[in-house]
N, C-alpha and C positions, 0 to 999 in steps of 0.2 A: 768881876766875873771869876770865879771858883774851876777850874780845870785838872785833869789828869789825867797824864798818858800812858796807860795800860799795856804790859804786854811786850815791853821795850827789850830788844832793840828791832826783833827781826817781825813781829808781828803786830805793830802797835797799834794801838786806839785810843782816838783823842775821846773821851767824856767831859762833854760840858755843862756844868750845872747854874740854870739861870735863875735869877731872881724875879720878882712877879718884874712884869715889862720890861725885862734888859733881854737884848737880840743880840743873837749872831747870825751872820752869812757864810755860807757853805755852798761850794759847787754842786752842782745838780748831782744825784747820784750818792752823794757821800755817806748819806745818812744811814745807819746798820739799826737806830731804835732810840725810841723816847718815850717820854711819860705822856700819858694820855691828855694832859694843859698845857700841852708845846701846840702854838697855834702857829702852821705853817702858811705861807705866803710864798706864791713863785712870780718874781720880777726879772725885768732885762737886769742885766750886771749893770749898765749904766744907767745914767738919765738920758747920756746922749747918744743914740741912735747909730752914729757914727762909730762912735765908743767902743760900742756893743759890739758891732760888726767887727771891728777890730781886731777884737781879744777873740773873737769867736773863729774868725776865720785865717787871721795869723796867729794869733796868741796859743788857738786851737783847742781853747776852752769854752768852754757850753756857753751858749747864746744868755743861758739863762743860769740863777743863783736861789736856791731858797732860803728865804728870812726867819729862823726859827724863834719865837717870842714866849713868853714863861707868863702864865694870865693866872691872875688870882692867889697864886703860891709858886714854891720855888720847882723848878723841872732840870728834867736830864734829859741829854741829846748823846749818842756817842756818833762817831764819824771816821771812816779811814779811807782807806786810797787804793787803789786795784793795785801797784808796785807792793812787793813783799819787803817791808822795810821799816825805818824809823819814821818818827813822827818831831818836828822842831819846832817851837814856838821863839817867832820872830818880833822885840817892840820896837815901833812903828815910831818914830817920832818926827817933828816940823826938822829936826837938825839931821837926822839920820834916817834914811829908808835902804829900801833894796832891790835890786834886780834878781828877780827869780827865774829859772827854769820854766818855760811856758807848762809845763804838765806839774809843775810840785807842789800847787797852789792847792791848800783844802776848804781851809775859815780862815774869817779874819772879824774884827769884833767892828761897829760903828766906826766911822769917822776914818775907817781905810779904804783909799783910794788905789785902784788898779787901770794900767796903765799902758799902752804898748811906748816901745823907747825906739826906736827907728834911728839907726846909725849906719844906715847906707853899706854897701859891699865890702866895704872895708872892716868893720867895726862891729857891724850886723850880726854876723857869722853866729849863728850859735847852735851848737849841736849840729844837726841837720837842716835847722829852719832857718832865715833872715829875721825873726822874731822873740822879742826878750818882753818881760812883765817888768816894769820897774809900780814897786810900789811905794805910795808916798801918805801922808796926813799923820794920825795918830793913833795908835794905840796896840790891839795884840795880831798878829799874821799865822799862823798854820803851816807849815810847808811837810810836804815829806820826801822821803826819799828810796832807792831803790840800792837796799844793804843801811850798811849802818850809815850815819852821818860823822864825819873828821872835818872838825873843826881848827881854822887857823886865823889869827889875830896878826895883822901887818902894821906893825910902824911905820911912821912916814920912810917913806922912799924906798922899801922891804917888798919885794917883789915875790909871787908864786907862780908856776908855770902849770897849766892845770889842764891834761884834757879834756874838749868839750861835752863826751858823756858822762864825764865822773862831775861836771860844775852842777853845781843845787843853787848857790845864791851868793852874793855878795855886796857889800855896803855902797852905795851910791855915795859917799866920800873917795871910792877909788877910780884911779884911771884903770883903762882897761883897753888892750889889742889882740885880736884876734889874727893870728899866723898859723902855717903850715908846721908842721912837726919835722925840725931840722930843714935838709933839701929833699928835691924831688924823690931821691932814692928812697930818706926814710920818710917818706910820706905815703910812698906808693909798699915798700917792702918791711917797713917797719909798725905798719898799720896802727898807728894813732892818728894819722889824717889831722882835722886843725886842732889847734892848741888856745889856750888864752893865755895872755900874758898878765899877770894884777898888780899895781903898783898898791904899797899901802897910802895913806890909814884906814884901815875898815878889817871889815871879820869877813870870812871865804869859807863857805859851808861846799863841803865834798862829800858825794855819795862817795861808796865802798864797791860796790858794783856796777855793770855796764850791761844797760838791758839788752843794747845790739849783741853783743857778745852771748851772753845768756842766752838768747834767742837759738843764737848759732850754735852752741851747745846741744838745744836741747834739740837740734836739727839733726844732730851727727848719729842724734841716739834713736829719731824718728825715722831717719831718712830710709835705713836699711829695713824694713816694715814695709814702708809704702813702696820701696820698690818691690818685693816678694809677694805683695799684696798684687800690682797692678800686670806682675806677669802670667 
């Protein structure tokens, strides 16, 4: 499958160009245009039912995925992500997969598998949710991210401290814990809240910006508006 990410870093667009019957999966939504012999198909994200429910309701990805397929000649699909950001192509292999940010997930080609990974209160923690994607099987994964993506490669036993709105993904080769940022003081007054801890070997993909933040930002600059408005 033939790909390019357009537009990099801060606005990008994945373009995928298929050949007669090779497919990709994309989350519902993602699609921005394709050629008129892209034969679309909307399915559960799983076979299994439970599965589905899953990803859909903690993962907090769409119940549902469409199949885009290339019929009779080769087609173009492009696809991005509502975050203002980069775009990552992640390979999927039997040796190595990954745990994603439940929101960074765009495509992924055949024979990849998605996943919820359940590590209980301890472990779980992720961002604001109790819920992570670990994806497993073979072949290409999509992720994006929100700002650019910083990449770091850990040797064994080579640890990163990372907190959890900047984490986008990392190698299911790694240990991983989830703690508070310092003690209570700077938890509560240092405002990073929890942190992960990543031991190597694996790769650690880091967004650039923090949409919480973002948000509040763009709140400081709304806020004085809707009060003048509402008096």
């Amino acid at each position: 499958m033939k790909y390019d990410i357009k537009f990099k870093p801060s606005y990008s667009m994945l373009v995928v160009t298929l050949e007669p019957d090779e497919k990709i999966l994309a989350e519902s939504g993602a699609m921005t245009y394709m050629t008129p012999n892209i034969e679309v198909h909307t399915r559960k994200r799983e076979t299994s039912l439970l599965g589905t429910l899953g990803l859909a309701i903690f993962g907090r990805q769409s119940f549902w995925v469409n199949e885009y397929t290339a019929r009779n000649s080769p087609g173009e699909v492009g696809f991005v992500s509502a975050p203002v950001g980069d775009i990552e192509k992640l390979e999927i292999t039997p040796n190595q997969g990954y745990i994603i940010q439940k929101a960074s997930y765009i495509a992924s080609t055949e024979n990849v598998d998605l996943d919820i990974k359940w590590e209980g209160f301890t472990k779980g923690l992720f961002g604001q949710g109790l819920f992570m994607i670990k994806v497993t099987g073979e072949g290409s994964l999509f992720i994006n991210t929100f700002g650019a993506i910083d990449k770091h490669v850990l040797h064994p036993g080579q640890h990163l401290i990372v907190d959890n709105f900047h984490l986008v993904a990392f190698s299911t080769t790694c240990n991983y814990e989830v703690t508070k940022f310092g003690g209570l003081k700077e938890t509560i007054l240092g405002g990073e809240g929890l942190v992960t801890k990543i031991e190597g070997p694996g790769e650690v993909y880091i967004q650039t910006k923090n949409l919480g933040e973002f948000v509040e930002w763009l709140w400081t600059l709304i806020e004085p508006r809707v009060r003048a408005r509402a008096r």
